[in-house]
N, C-alpha and C positions, 0 to 999 in steps of 0.2 A: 566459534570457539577461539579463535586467534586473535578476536578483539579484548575476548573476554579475559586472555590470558595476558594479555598487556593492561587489565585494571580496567578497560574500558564499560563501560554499561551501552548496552542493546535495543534497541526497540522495536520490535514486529511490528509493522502495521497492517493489518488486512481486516475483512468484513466480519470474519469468525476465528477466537481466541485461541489458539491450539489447545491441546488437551494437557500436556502439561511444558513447566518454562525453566529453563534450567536457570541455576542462582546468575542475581546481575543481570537478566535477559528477563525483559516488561514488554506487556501489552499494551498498544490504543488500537480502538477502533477505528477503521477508513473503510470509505468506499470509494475507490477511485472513480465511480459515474458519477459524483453529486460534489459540487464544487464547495457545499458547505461543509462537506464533513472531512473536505481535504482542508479544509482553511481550519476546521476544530480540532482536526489531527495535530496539525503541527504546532496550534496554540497550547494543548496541551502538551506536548514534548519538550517547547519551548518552555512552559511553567514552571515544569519539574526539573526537567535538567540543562537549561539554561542554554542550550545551544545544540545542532546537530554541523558535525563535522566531517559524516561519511555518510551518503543516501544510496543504496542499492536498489536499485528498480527489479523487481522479481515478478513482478502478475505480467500474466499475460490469460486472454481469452482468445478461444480459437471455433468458431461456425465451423463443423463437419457435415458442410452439404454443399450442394449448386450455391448458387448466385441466383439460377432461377428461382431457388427453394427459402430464398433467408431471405429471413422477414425484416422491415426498417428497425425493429424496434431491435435484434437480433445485432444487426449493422452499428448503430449508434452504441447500445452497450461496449460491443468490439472495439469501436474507435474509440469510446471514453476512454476503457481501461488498457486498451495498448497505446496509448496516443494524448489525449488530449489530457485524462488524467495523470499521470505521468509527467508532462508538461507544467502542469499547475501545482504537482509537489513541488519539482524541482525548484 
């Protein structure tokens, strides 16, 4: 609200679109696990508005089990999206 109140425009990025967007405030799709769609995210932000001046990193994934119990495939997601995705926005 405080960007938006200084005139600024918004852009969510995450896998699923909210349900609704307040005015000045757009959606792109991203998936922080897949390096393509972070590199398409940004092209598209980049298109329309010409430049990104502020990036807040907000996902995160959290495994609620052992170590024993989590699976690689469980692991890798975790790290993309706290980690290595994230990285490749910035």
């Amino acid at each position: 609200a405080a960007f938006r109140q200084q005139g600024d425009q918004v852009v969510i990025l995450a896998r699923n679109a909210p349900a609704k967007l307040a005015p000045g405030v757009h959606f792109v799709a991203l998936d922080l696990t897949e390096p393509s769609s972070i590199s398409h995210a940004i092209q598209v932000v980049l298109e329309r508005f010409g430049r990104i001046d502020v990036l807040v990193h907000n996902a995160g994934l959290t495994v609620v089990r052992s170590a024993f119990h989590t699976t690689a495939v469980e692991i890798s997601r975790s790290v993309a999206t706290n980690f290595s995705g994230p990285i490749l926005l910035t």
